[in-house]
Steps between C-alpha positions, in 0.01 A plus 500: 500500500824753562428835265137331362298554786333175384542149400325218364399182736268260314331398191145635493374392145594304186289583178501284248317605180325179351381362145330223636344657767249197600788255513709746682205469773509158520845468549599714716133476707428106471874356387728691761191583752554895552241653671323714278394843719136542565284763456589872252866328603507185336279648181255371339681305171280628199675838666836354369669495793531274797709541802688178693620507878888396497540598853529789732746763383643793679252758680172360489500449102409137405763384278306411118507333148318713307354393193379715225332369186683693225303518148746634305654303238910604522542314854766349518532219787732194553814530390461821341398709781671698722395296817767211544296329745259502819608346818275362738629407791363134722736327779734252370297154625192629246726542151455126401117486587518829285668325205272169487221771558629697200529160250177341566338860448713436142790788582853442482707471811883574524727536769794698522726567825684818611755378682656844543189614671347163657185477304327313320292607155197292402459626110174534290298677245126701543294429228670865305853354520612652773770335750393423840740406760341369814846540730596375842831530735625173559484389825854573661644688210337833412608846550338764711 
């Protein structure tokens, strides 16, 4: 914070921009099992956008995945977007329920450790392409 007089402590909202705004839903609601908000929070989804609790953040603001349905035909998603990828994180026991989850629901599953860091990356793909790591310190390794 020296010279700012501010700084930055949490995430408060992701916003992903969706062509397939119905399977985005599902995954992310029914797949993965965020809690979409209630109420003028969560939206309504013909108002093409829907709101998912990730968690509490920093000061009261409910950490989201915010999904907006994006009619315009230049989107670019997957591997040609900007975002790199999403990560979700779940406690280390839960990644393999997450991956047989994941393949019976017919998505990919990949893991991938960061050994410099202690976790471990559960890889996917939403329905637009997008990469979605569900991540998770390993027990006895990670960083703080």
């Amino acid at each position: 914070m020296p010279g700012r007089g501010f700084a930055p402590r949490a995430l408060g909202e992701i916003a992903i921009r969706c062509k397939d705004f119905a399977a985005m839903q599902e995954f992310y609601g029914l797949v993965l099992g965020l809690e979409r908000l209630s109420g003028d929070a969560g939206r309504d989804h013909r108002s093409g956008i829907v709101f998912y609790r990730l968690g509490e953040s920093f000061g009261g603001h409910v950490a989201v995945l915010a999904l907006f349905e994006d009619l315009a035909e230049d989107v670019e998603t997957g591997a040609r977007s900007s975002l790199h990828h999403v990560a979700l994180s779940l406690p280390h026991e839960e990644q393999t329920n997450a991956a047989t989850w994941l393949e019976k629901h017919g998505y990919e599953a990949r893991f991938q450790d960061f050994d410099w860091a202690g976790w471990r990356g559960l890889f996917t793909r939403d329905p637009d392409g997008n990469t979605v790591e569900l991540v998770a310190a390993v027990p006895g390794r990670h960083i703080r």
